[in-house]
C-alpha positions in Angstrom: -225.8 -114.3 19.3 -226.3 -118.2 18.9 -223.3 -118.6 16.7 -221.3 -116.9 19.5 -222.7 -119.0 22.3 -222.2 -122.1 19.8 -218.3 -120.9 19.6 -217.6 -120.2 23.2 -219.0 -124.2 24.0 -216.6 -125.7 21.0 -213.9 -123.3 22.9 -215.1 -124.7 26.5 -214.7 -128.4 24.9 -211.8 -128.3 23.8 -210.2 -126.5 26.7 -211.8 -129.6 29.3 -211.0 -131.8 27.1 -207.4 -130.6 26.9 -207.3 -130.8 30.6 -208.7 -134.2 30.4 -205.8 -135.1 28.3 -203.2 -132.9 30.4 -204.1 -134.8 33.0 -203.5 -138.4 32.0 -199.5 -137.6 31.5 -197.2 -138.8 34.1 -195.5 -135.6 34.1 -197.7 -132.5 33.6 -195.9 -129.5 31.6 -196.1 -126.6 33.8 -196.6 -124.1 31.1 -199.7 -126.4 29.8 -201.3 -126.3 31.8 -200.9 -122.5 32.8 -202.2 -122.0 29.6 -205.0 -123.7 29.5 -205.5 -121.7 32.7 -205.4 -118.8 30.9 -207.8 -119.8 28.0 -210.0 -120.6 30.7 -210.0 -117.5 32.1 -210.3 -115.3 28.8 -213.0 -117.4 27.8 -215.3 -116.7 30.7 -214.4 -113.2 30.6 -215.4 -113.1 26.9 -219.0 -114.7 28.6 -219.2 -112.1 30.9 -218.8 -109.4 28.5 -221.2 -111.5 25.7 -223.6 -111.8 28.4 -223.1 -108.4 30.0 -224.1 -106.6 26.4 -227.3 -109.3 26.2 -228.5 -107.8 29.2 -228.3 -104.2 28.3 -229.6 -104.7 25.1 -232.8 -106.7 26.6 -233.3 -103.7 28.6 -232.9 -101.0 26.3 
């Protein structure tokens, strides 16, 4: 479980950092930054559904 958790914060640093970056461009590509969108949002459903199971197996 701490090797996930280590992954998903490499993935969540790289994705702020790419909108860090993204976001010292004069002009921002559209399709960038919708993806980055989207990276963001699968990675916190992935920590939803990590941290979902966590919770059911601490109660089991």
């Amino acid at each position: 479980m701490a090797q996930t958790m280590n992954e998903m914060e490499i993935i969540s640093k790289a994705i702020y950092s790419s909108y860090s970056l993204l976001g010292k461009e004069e002009q921002l590509p559209e399709t960038a930054l919708a993806s980055l969108k989207e990276a963001e949002k699968s990675l916190n459903k992935a920590l939803e559904y990590i941290l979902s199971n966590r919770r059911i197996e601490r109660s089991s």
